[in-house]
ZADO-1210 file (C-alpha; in nm, 4 decimals, padded with zeros to 6 digits):
<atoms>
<atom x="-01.7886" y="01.8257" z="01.8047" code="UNK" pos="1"/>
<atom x="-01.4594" y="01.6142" z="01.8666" code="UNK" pos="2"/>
<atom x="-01.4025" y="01.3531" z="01.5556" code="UNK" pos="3"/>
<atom x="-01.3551" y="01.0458" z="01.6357" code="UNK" pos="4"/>
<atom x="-01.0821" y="00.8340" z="01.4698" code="UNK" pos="5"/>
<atom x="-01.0743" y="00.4638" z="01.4135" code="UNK" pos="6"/>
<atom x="-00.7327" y="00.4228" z="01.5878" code="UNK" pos="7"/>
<atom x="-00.9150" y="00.5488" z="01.9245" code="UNK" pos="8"/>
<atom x="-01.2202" y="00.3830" z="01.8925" code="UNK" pos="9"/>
<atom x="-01.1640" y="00.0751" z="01.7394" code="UNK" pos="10"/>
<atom x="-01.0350" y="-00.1765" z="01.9345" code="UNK" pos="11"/>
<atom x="-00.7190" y="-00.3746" z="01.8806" code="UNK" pos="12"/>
<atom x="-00.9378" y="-00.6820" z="01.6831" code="UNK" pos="13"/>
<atom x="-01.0897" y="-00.3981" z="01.4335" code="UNK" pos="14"/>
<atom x="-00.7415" y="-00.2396" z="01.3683" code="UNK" pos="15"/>
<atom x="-00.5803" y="-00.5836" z="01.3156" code="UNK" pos="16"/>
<atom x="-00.8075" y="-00.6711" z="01.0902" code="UNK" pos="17"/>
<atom x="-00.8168" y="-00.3751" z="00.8862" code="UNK" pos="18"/>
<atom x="-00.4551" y="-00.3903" z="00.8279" code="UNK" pos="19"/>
<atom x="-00.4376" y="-00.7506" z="00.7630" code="UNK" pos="20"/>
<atom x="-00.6727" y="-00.6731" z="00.4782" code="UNK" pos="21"/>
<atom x="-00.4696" y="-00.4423" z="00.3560" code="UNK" pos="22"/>
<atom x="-00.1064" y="-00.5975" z="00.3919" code="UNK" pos="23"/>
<atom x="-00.2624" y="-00.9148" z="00.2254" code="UNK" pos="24"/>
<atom x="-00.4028" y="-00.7210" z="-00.0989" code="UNK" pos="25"/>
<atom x="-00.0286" y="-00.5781" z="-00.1016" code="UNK" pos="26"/>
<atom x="00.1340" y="-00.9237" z="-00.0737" code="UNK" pos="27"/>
<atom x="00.0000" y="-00.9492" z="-00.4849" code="UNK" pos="28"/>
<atom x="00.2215" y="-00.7005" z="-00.5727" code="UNK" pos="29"/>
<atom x="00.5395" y="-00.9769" z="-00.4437" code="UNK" pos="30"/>
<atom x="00.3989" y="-01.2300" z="-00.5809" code="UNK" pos="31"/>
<atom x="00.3046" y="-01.0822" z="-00.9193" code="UNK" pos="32"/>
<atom x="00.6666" y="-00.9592" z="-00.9048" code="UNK" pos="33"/>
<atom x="00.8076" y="-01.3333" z="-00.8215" code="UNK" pos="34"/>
<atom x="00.5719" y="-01.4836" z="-01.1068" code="UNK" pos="35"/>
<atom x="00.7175" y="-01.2407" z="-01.3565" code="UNK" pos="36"/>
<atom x="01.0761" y="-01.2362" z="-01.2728" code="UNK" pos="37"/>
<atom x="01.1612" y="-01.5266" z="-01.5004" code="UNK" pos="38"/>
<atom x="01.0072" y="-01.3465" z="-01.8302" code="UNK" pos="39"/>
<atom x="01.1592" y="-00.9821" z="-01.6938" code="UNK" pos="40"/>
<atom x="01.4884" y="-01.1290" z="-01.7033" code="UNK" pos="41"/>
<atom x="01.4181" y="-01.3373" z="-02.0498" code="UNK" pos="42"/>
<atom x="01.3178" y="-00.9894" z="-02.2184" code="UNK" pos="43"/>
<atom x="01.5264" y="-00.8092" z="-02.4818" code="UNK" pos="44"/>
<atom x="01.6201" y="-00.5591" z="-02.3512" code="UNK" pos="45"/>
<atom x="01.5362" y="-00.6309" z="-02.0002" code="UNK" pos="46"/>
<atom x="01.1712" y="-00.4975" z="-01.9479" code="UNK" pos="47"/>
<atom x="01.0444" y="-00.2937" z="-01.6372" code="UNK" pos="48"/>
<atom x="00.8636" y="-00.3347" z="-01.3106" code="UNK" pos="49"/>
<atom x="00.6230" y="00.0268" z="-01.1730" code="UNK" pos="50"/>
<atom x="00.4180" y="-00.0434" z="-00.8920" code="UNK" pos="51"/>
<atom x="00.1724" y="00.1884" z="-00.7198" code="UNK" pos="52"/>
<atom x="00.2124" y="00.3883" z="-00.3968" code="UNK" pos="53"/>
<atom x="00.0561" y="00.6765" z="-00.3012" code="UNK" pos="54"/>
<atom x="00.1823" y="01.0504" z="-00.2228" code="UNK" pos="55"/>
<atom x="00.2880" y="00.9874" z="00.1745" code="UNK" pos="56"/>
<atom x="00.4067" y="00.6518" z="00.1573" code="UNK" pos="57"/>
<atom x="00.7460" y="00.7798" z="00.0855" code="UNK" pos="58"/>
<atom x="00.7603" y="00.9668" z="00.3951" code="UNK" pos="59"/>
<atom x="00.7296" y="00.8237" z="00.7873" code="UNK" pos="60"/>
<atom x="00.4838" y="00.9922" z="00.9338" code="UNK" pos="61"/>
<atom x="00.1227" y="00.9737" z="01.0702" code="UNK" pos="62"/>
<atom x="-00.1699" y="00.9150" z="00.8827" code="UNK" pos="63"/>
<atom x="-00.4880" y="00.9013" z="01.1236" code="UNK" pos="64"/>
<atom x="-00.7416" y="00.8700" z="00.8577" code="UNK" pos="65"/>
<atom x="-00.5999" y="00.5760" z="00.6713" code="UNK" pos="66"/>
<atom x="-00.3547" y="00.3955" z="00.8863" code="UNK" pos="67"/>
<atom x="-00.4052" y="00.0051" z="00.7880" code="UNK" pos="68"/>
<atom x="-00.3626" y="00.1415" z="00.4077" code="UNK" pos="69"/>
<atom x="-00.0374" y="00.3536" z="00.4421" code="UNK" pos="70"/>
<atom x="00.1248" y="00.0807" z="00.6619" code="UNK" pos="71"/>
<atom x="00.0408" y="-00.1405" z="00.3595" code="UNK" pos="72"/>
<atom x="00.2063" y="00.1267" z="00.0993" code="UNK" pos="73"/>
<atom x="00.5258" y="00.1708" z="00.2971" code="UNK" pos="74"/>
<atom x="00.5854" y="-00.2289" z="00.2233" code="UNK" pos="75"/>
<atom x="00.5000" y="-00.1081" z="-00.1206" code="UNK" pos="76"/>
<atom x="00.8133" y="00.1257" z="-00.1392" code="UNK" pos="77"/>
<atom x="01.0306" y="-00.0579" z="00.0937" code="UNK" pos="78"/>
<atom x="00.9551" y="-00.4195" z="-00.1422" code="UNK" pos="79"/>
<atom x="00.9775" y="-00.1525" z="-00.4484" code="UNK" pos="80"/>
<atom x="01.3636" y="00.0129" z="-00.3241" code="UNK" pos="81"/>
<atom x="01.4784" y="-00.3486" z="-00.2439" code="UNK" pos="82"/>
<atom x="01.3587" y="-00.4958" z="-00.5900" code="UNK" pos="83"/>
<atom x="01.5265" y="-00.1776" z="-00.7764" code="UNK" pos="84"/>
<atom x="01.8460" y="-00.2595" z="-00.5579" code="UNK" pos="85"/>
<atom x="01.8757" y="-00.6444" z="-00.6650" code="UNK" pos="86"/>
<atom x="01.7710" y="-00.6321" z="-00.9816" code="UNK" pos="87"/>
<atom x="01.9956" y="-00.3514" z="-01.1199" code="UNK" pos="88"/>
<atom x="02.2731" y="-00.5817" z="-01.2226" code="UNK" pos="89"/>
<atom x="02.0346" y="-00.7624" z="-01.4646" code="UNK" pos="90"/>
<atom x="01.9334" y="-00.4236" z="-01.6476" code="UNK" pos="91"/>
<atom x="01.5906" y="-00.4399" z="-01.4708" code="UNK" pos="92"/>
<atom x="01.4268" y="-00.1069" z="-01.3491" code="UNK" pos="93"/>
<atom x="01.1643" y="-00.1109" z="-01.0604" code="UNK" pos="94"/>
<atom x="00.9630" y="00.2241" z="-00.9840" code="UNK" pos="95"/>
<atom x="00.7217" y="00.3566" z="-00.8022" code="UNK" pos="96"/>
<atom x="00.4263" y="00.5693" z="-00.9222" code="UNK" pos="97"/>
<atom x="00.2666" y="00.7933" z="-00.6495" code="UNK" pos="98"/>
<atom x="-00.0064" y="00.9893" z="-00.7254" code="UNK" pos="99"/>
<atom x="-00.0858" y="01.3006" z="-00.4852" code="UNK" pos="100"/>
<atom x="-00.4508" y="01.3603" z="-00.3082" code="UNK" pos="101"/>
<atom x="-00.7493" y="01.2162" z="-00.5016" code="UNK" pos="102"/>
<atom x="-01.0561" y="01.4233" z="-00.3695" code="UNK" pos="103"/>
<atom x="-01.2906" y="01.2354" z="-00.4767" code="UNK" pos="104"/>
<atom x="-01.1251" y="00.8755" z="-00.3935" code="UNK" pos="105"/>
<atom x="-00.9671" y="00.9885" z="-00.0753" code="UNK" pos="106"/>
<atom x="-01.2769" y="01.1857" z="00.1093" code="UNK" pos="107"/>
<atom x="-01.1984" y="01.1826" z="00.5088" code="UNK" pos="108"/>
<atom x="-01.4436" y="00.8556" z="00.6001" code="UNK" pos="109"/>
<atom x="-01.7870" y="00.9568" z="00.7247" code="UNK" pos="110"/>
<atom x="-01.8893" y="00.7579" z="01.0643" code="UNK" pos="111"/>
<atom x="-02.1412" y="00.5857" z="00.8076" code="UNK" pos="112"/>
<atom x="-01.8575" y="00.4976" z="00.5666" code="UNK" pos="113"/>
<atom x="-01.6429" y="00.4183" z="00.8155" code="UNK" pos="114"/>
<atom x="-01.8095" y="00.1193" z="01.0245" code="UNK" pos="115"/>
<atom x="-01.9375" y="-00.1542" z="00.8759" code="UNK" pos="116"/>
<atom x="-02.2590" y="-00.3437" z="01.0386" code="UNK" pos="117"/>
<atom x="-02.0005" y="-00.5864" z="01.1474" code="UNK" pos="118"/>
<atom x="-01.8148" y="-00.3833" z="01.3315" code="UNK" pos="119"/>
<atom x="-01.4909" y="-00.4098" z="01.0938" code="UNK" pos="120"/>
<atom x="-01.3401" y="-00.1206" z="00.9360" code="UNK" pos="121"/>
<atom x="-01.1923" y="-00.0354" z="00.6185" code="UNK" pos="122"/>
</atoms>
């Protein structure tokens, strides 16, 4: 039997929604960043910023399983290059953690997991 992926079956309304759920838990990882400049830059020495990717979101490539969520990481790493970048001069480090394959966390979606009554995905 054939599996069937979201990105085929989904529709353009499901997808879109999916990732703007996604980009807009990812947008807290700016704005936490924003909020805490000021007392980054007021520590002695200058403190640290890590955020959280995952293991592919370093790399281009396609993800069929999870797309909404690893179009949300690679803004992680792309915010998290351009924060390292800028804030350098003030003697404040931004990093990335990215932790490889979680079995248990990252199963491949079961049709039952992966539609919701509503018809949205996650």
């Amino acid at each position: 039997m054939k599996r069937r992926y979201a990105l085929i079956t989904a529709g353009a309304q499901g997808l879109g929604q999916a990732i703007t759920r996604h980009l807009a838990a990812q947008q807290y990882t700016l704005h936490l960043t924003q909020l805490a400049l000021p007392l980054l830059e007021a520590a002695t020495p200058p403190d640290r910023i890590i955020n959280l990717g995952d293991s592919a979101c370093d790399r281009f490539e396609a993800h069929v399983m999870a797309t909404p969520y690893h179009i949300a990481k690679l803004g992680v790493h792309v915010l998290t290059r351009s924060y390292a970048q800028l804030l350098m001069p003030k003697g404040i480090t931004v990093n990335m953690i990215s932790p490889g394959f979680l079995e248990k966390q990252c199963r491949q979606p079961t049709p039952a997991t992966t539609r919701r009554a509503s018809g949205e995905f996650s």
